[in-house]
C-alpha positions as a printed Julia matrix, in Angstrom:
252×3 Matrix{Float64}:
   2.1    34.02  -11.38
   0.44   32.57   -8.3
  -2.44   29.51   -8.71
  -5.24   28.85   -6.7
  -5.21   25.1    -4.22
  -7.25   23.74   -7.09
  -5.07   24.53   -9.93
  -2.1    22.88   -7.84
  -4.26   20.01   -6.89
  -4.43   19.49  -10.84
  -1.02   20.11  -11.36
   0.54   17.66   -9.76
  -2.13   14.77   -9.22
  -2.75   15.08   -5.78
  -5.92   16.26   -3.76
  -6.3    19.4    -2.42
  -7.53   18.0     0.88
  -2.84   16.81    0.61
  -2.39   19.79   -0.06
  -4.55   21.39    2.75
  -2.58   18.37    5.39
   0.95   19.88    4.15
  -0.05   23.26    4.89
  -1.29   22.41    8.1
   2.03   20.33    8.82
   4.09   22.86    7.77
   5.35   21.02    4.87
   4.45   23.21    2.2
   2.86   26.37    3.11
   1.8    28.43    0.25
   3.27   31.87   -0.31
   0.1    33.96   -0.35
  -3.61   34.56    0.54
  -6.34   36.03   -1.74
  -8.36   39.06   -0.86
 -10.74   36.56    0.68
  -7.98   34.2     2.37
  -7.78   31.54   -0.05
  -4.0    29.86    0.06
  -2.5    30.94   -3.47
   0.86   28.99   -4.79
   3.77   30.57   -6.71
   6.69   29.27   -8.71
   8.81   28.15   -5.89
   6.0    26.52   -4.33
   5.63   24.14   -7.26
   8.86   23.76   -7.36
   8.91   22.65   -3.43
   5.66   20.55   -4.3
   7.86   18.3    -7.04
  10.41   17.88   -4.76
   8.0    16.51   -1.89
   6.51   13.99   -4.44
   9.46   12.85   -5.64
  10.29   11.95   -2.14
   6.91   10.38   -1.19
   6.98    8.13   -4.87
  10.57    7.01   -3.28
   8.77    5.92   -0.22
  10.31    8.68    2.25
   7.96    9.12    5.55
   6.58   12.94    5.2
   9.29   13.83    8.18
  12.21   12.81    6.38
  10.8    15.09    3.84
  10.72   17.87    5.89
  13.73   17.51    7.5
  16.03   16.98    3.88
  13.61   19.99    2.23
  14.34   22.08    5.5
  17.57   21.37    7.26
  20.51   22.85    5.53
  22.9    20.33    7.17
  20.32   17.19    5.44
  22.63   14.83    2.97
  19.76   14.54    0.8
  21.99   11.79   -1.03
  22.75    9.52    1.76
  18.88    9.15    2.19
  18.97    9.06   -1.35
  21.79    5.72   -1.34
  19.22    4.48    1.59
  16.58    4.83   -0.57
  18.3     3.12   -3.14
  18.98   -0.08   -1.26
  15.64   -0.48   -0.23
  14.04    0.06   -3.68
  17.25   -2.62   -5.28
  16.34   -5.3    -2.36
  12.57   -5.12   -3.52
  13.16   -5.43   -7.53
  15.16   -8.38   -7.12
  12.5    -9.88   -4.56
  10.2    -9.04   -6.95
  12.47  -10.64   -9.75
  12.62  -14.01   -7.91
   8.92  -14.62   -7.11
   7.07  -11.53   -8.32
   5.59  -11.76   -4.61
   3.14  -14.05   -2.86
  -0.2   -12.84   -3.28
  -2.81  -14.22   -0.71
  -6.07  -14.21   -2.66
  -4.17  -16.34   -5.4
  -3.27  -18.93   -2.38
  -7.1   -19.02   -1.29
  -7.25  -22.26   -4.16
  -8.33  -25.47   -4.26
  -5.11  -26.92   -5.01
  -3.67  -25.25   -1.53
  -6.16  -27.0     0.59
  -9.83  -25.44   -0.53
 -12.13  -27.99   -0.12
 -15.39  -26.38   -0.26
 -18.62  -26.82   -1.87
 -19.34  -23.84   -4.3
 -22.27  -22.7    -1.87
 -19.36  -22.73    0.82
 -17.17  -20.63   -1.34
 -19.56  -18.06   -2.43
 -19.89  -17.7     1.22
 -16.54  -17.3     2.01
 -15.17  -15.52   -1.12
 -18.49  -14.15   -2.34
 -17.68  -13.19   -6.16
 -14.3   -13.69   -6.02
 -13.7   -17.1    -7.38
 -10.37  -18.54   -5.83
 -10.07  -21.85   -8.29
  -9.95  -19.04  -11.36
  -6.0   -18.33   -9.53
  -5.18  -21.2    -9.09
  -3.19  -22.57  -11.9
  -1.63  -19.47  -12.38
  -0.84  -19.18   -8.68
   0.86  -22.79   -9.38
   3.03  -22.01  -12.29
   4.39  -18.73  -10.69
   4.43  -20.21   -6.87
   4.78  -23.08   -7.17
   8.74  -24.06   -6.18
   8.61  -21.24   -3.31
   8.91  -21.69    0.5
   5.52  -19.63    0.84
   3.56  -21.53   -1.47
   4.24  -25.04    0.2
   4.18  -23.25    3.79
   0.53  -21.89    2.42
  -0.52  -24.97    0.87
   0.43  -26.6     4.25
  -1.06  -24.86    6.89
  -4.41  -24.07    5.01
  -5.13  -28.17    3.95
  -6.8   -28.23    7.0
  -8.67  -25.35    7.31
 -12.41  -25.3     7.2
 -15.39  -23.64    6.64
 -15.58  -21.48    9.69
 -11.44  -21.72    9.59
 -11.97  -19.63    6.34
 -14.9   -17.87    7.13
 -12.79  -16.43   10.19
  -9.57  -15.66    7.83
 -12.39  -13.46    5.79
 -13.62  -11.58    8.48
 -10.15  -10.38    9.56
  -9.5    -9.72    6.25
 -12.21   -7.39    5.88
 -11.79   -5.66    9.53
  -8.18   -4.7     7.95
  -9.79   -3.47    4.75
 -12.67   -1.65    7.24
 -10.13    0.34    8.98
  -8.04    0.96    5.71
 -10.95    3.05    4.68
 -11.73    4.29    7.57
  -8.77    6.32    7.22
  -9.18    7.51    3.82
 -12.68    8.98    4.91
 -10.63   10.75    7.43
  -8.05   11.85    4.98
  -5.21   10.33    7.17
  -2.0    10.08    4.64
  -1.03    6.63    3.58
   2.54    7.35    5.33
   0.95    8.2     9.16
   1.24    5.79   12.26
  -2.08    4.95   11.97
  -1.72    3.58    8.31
   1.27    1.96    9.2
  -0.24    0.9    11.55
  -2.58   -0.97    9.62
  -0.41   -2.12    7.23
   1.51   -4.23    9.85
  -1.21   -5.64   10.83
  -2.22   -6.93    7.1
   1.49   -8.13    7.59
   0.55  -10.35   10.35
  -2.5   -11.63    9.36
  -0.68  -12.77    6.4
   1.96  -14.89    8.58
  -0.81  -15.99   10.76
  -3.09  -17.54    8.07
  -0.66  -18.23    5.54
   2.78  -18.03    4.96
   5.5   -15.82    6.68
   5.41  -12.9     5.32
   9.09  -10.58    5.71
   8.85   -6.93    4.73
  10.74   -7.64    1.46
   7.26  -10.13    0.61
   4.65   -7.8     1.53
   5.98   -4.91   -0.56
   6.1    -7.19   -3.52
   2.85   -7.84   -2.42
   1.64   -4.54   -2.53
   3.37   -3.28   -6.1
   1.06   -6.43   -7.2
  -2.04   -4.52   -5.83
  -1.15   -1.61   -7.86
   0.47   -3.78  -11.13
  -2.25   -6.28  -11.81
  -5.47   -4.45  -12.76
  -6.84   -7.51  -11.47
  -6.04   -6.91   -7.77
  -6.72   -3.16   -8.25
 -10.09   -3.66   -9.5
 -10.62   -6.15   -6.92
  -9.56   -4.28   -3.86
 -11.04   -1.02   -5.05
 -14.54   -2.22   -4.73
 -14.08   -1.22   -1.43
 -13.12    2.06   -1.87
 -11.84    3.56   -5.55
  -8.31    4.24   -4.8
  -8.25    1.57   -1.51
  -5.21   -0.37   -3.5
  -2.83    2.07   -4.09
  -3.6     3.69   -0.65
  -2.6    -0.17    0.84
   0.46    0.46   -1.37
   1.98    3.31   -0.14
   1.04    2.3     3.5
   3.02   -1.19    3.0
   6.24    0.57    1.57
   6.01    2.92    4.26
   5.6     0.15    6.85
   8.69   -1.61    5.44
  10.99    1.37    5.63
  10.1     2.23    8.88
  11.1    -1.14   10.08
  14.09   -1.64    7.75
């Protein structure tokens, strides 16, 4: 049996533009060609395809992939106990305080003293008081959440206004990558992601690597967030995602 780049796309939930970027990378060439040249995939293919996701949904750059799918000397499980560590730290982060999310912090009871014709210019539909409460409750007795609270009571207008537009220069270039089909584990998406990272510590709260991979499992976990950053671009969340967690391994 052999299946057509479309068929495998379907398969296994991915795009075929992936799966054109792993041929082209060497990753996971397929076994055959049509008559007319089209790539054609076979058993072991698939089988090399599950093994490459399972990797990536562990948070593995697409090298490491290579090299433990490739190089017969690869201890597949000491990446694996690696792995491990990092995903362990990150539950129990996210066990303590389920992450700090920044639009959640953009409230009135952190510092937001606006007039609602300020806020709708700031915010524009999204309504920052609607978090707030919530943001409290769950927040509340954390070092971020009184560092946020803090630093942003004397922000104004043009203070938040200038928070915004870095905010959505970072989103800008986010999907400017998509459009280019750049993976969500490349330099350049890494990239990106620390730089989210730092505009987080400089507006807000310091934000370790542990924090903004909570941060970005919330992106993916509260259809709320999802919906909110996918106006964007459908899918612009749990691209962010993977970039973040690929961000923090690099550096960990």
């Amino acid at each position: 049996m052999s299946y057509s780049v479309g068929q495998v796309a379907r398969f296994a939930g991915v795009t075929v533009r992936t799966l054109h970027h792993y041929d082209e990378i060497g990753l996971l060439r397929p076994s055959g060609r049509s008559g007319s040249g089209h790539r054609r995939y076979d058993d072991a293919d698939l089988d090399r395809l599950q093994q490459i996701l399972f990797y990536r949904e562990l948070g593995f750059p697409l090298e490491e992939v290579a090299a433990l799918l490739d190089d017969p000397d690869a201890d597949p499980r000491a990446h694996l106990r690696r792995q491990h560590e990092l995903l362990s730290a990150r539950i129990a982060r996210l066990k303590e305080m389920a992450a700090a999310v920044e639009r959640a912090m953009e409230a009135k009871k952190m510092g937001i003293n606006l007039t609602p014709e300020e806020k709708f210019e700031v915010f524009g539909d999204f309504d920052p008081d609607a978090y707030a409460e919530e943001a409290e409750q769950r927040w509340g007795g954390t070092d971020a959440y009184a560092e946020s609270r803090r630093r942003t009571a004397s922000y104004t207008k043009e203070d938040w206004l200038r928070v915004q537009r870095e905010a959505d220069d970072i989103t800008r270039r986010f999907v400017e990558l998509m459009d280019a089909g750049e993976e969500p584990e490349s330099r350049a998406a890494m990239d990106v992601a620390e730089d989210h990272r730092r505009w987080i510590s400089g507006n807000h709260y310091t934000c370790t690597y542990e924090m903004h991979t909570g941060l970005a499992e919330m992106y993916v976990a509260d259809e709320r967030f999802t919906r909110n950053i996918d106006k964007a671009r459908p899918g612009l969340a749990a691209y962010q995602r993977e970039a973040i967690l690929a961000n923090a391994v690099r550096h960990l």
